[in-house]
C-alpha positions in Angstrom: 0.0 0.0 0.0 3.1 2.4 0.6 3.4 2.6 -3.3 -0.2 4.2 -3.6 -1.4 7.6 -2.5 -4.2 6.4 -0.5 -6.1 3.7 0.7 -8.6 3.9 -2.2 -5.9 3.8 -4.7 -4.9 1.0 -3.4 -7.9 -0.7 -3.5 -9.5 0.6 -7.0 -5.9 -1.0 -8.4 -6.4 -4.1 -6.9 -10.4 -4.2 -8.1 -9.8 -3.3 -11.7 -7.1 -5.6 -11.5 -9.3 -8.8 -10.2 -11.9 -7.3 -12.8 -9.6 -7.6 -15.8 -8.1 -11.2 -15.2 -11.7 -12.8 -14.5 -12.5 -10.8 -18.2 -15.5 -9.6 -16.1 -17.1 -5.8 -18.0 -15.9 -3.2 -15.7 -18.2 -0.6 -14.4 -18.7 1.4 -11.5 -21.0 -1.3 -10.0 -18.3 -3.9 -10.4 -15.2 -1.7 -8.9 -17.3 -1.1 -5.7 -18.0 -5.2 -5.1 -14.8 -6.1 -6.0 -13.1 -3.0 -4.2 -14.8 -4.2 -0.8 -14.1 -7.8 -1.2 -10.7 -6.6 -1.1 -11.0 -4.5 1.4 -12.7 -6.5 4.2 -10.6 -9.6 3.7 -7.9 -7.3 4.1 -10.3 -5.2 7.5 -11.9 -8.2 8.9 -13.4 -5.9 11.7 -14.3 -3.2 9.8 -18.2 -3.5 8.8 -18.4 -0.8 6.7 -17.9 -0.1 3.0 -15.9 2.1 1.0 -17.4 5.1 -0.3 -18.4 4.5 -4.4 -18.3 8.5 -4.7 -14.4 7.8 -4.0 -13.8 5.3 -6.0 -14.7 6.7 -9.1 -13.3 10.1 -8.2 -9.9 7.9 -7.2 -9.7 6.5 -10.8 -11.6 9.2 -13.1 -14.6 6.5 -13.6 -17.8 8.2 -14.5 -20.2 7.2 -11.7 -23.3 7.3 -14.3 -21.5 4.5 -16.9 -22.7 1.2 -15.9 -23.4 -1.6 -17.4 -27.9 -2.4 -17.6 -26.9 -5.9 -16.1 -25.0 -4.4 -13.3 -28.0 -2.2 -12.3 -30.3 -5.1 -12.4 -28.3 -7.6 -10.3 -27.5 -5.1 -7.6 -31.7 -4.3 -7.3 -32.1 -8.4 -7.4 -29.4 -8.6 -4.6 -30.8 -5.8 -2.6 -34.4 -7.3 -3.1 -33.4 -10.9 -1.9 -31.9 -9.1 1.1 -35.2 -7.5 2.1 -37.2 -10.8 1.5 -34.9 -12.4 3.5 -35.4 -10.5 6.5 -39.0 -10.2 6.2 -38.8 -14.4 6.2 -36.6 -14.1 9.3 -39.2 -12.0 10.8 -41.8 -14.2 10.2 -40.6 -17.3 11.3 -39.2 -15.6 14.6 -43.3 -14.8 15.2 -44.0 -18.1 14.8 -41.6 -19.3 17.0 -42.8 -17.0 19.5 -46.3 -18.6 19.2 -47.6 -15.2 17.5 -50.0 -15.2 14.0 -48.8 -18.8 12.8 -50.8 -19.1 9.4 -50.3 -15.4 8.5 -46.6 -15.7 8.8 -46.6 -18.8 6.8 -48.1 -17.6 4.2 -45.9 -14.8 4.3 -43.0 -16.9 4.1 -44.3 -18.8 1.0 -44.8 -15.4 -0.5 -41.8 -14.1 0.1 -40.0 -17.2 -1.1 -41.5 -17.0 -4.3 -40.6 -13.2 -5.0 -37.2 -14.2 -4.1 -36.8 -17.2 -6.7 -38.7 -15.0 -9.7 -36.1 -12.3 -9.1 -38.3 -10.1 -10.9 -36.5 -6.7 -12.5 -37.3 -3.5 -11.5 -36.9 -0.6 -13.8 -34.1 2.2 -12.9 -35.3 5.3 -11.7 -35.1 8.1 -14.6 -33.5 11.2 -13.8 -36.5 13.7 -14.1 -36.7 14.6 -10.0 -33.1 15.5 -10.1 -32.9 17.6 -13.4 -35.7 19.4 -12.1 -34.3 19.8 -8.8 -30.8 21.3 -10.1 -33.2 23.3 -12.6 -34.3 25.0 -9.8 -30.8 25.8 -8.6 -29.9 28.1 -11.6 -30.9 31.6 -11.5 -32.4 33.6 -14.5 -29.4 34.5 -16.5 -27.1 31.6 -15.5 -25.9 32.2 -12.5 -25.7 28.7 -10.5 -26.9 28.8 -6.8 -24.5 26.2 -6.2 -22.0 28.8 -6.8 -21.3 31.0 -3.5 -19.7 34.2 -5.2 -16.5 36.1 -3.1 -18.3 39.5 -3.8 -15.0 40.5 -4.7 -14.3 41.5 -9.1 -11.3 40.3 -9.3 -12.1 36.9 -8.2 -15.2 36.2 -9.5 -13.9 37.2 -13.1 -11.9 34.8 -12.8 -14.1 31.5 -11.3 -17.1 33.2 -10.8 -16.6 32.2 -6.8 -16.6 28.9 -4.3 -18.9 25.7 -4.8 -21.4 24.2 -2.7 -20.3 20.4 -2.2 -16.6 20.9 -3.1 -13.7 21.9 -1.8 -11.6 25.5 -2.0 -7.6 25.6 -1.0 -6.1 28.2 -0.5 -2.7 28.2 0.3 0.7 30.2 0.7 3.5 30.5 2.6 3.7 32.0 5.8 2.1 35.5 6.6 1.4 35.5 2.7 -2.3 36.8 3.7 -4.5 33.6 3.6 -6.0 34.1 6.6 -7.1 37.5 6.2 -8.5 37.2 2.6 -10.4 34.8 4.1 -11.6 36.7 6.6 -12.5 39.8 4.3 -14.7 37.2 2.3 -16.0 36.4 5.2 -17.6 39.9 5.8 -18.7 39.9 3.1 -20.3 36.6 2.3 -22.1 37.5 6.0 -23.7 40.6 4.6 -25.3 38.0 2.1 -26.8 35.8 5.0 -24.7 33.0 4.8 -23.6 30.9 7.9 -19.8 30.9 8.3 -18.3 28.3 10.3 -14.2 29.0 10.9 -11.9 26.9 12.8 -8.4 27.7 13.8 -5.7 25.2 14.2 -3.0 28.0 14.4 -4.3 31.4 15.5 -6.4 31.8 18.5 -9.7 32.8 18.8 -9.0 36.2 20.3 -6.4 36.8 17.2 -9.2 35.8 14.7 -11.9 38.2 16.4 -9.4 41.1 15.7 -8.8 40.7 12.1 -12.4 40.5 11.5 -13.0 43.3 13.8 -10.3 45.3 11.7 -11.7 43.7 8.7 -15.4 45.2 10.1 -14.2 48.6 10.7 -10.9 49.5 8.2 -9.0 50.0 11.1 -5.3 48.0 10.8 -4.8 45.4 12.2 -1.8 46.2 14.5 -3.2 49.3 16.2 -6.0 46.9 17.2 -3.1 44.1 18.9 -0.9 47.3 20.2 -4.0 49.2 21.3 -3.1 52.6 19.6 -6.3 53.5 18.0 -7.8 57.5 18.2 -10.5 57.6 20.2 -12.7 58.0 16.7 -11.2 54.7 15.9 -12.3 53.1 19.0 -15.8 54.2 19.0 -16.1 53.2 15.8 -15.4 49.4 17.5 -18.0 49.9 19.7 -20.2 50.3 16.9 -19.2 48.1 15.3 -20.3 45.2 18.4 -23.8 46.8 18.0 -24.1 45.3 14.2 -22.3 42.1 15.2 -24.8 41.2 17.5 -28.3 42.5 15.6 -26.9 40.9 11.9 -24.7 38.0 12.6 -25.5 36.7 16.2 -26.2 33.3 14.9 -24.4 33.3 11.6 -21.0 33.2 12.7 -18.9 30.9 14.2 -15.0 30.3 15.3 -13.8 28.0 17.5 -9.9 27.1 18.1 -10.3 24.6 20.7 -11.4 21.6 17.8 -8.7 19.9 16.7 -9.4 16.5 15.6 -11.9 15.2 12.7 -14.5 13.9 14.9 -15.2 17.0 16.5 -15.2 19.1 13.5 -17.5 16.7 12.0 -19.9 17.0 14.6 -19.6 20.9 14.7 -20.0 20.6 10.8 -23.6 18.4 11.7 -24.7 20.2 14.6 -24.6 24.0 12.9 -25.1 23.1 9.5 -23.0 26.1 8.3 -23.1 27.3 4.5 -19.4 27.6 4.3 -16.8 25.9 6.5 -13.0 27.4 6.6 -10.2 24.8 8.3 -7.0 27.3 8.9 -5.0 25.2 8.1 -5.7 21.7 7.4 -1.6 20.4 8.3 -2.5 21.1 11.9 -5.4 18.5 12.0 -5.0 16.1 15.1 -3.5 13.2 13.4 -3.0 9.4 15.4 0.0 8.8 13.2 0.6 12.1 11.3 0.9 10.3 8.1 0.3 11.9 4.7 -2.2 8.9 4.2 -4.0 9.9 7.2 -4.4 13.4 6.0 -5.8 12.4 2.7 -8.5 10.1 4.4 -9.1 13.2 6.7 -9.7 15.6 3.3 -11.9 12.6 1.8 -14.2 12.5 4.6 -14.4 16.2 5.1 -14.9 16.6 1.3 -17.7 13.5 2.2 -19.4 15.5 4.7 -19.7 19.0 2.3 -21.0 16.9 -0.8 -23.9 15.7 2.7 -24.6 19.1 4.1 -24.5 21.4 1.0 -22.0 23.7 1.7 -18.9 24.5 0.6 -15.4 23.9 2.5 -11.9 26.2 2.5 -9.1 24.6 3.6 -6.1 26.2 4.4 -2.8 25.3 4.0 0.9 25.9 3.7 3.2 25.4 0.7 6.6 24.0 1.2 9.9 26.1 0.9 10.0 25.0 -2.7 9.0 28.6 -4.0 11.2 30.5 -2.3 14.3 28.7 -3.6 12.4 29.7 -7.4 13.9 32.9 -9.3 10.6 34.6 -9.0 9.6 33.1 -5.6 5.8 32.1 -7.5 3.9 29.4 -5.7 2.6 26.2 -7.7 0.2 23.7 -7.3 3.0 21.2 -6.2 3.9 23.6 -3.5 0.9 22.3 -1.1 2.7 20.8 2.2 2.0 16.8 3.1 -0.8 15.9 0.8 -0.6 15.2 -3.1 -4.4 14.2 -2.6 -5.3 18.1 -1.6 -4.3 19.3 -5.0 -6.0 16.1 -6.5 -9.7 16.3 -5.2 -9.9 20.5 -4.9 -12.5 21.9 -7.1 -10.1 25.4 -6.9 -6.9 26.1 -5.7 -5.9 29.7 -4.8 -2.2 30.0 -4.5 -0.8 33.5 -2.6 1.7 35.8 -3.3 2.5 39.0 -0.9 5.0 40.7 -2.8 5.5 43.6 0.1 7.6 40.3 1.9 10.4 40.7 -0.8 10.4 44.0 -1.5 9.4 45.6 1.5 8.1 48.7 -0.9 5.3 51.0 0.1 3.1 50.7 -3.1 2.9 47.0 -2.2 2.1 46.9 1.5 -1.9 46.4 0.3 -1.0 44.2 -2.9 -2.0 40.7 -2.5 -1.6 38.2 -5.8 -3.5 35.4 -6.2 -2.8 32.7 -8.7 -5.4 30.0 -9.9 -3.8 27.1 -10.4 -6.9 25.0 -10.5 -10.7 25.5 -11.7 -13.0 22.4 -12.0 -15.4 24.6 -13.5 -13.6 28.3 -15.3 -9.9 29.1 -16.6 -7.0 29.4 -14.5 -5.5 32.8 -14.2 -4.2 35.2 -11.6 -5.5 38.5 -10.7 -4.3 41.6 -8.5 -6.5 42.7 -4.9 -5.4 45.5 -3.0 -7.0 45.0 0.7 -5.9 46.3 4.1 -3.5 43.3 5.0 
């Protein structure tokens, strides 16, 4: 397993493999049986499957190709399982003394259904067109899509997705958590529900960026307390607003710092937008690379279940500043090849004011697309109090 990226490499390899030498049609349908046969022989304790969403994201398989037959023996396997428990049932009641001839002829009935293995016809797709129908505005905007409210990003990808995942990443006091947290403001004066959990800064730190995002008012004359006294009623103010608009639509905690308890902060609050800053610091067992890409596939899992849509954070590798022009790529992203792999968009940073300490770039912030499922890479210019 040490030669594949990740568990379900690993076990997509060995399915499509088993698949090919038995000459047996491959499809999605036959990956996922084969893929867990594998897999509990080889988790004996484990009683649950792997994900078939994962599978076929693992190995680019489209989930909607499958062969007719397929379809039809997995509804005559799930069918015979039904029966079968419906004949348990009954025979437990008569055992027990309770409705002996209406359980047998229960039993004979369902015995029958189970040897015709009748067919069932698959269900069309006319509930879910008209569902995602719904989901796309008058003049083609998607309400899947969860715009930055910011030009020079949404030119470029039109903004995040509901169900996928954003990364944005950078080196070190490159600016990822405060573009965040301007977006933030931002996508809070739309209604949304924000949901933001710090594995580096603390809570108190966060509050004052977003307070300095709230008000204009930088950043260190909030943390050294040298504001006019203009500036600081206009802080006070600022609570009032906070608490009428956004009591219940904004979240951060930093005390969360393994996957179980953001998953049931994720389930309890049901946020529409979820920010993990950054995603290396996740409370690992073994603080393997594998175990961080199992941790991105189940939080990737639990967007595509609650409908919203999930920034992760994270840091690049010194890679870019041994580069000529010190420009972040893809490959940068620390620990996890998978991150780059599954990210619907990948927002790279670049602070130029680090290198050349200039004034007309103290409020210059680049950021690079590397990746967009869904628009054109490119790169565009903000200018934003850091």
């Amino acid at each position: 397993m040490e030669y594949f990226i990740d568990s379900y490499a690993y076990y997509s390899y060995g399915a499509l493999l088993k698949l090919y030498q038995d000459k047996t049609p491959i499809d999605i349908i036959s990956l996922f049986r084969e893929a867990n046969k594998i897999y509990h022989q080889k988790n004996k304790s484990d009683t649950h499957d792997l994900r078939v969403s994962e599978l076929s994201e693992v190995i680019g398989f489209p989930i909607d190709k499958v062969y007719l037959n397929s379809i039809m023996d997995m509804v005559d396997e799930l069918e015979k399982q039904h029966y079968d428990n419906l004949i348990r049932e009954a025979a437990r009641e008569i055992s027990e003394g309770k409705n002996r001839e209406k359980n047998l002829k229960d039993i004979a009935k369902y015995g029958k259904l189970m040897s015709n293995g009748k067919k069932k016809e698959t269900a069309n797709i006319v509930s879910d067109y008209k569902e995602i129908l719904s989901n796309i505005r008058q003049g083609g905007i998607d309400r899947e899509i969860i715009p930055f409210n910011m030009v020079e990003l949404d030119s470029v990808s039109g903004g995040i997705s509901r169900k996928e995942v954003t990364v944005i990443a950078g080196r070190p006091n490159m600016g990822k958590t405060s573009l965040v947290i301007y977006t933030i403001k931002l996508w809070l004066h739309e209604g949304l529900k924000v949901l933001f959990i710090s594995l580096d800064m603390t809570k108190a730190q966060i509050i004052k960026k977003f307070m300095s995002s709230v008000t204009n008012i930088n950043y260190t004359k909030l943390r050294q307390g040298t504001m006019t006294p203009t500036e600081h009623q206009k802080l006070i103010e600022s609570q009032v607003m906070v608490e009428q608009k956004w009591k219940d639509k904004f979240w951060i905690y930093d005390n969360v710092l393994d996957m179980q308890g953001i998953s049931n902060l994720i389930s309890s609050l049901h946020p529409d937008i979820t920010i993990i800053d950054f995603i290396q610091n996740i409370k690992r067992r073994e603080n393997s690379r594998e175990e961080l890409n199992n941790i991105v596939r189940d939080l990737r899992h639990q967007a595509r279940t609650e409908n919203m849509a999930l920034i992760l954070l994270s840091q690049l590798n010194r890679v870019s500043e041994m580069r000529d022009d010190n420009m972040p790529r893809l490959a940068d992203i620390s620990e996890s090849d998978y991150i780059a792999q599954i990210t619907a968009d990948a927002l790279l940073l670049h602070y130029p004011f680090k290198l050349t300490n200039r004034d007309d770039d103290v409020y210059k912030l680049i950021v690079f697309f590397a990746k967009t499922k869904f628009a054109q890479s490119g790169a565009s210019e903000i200018r934003f109090n850091m």
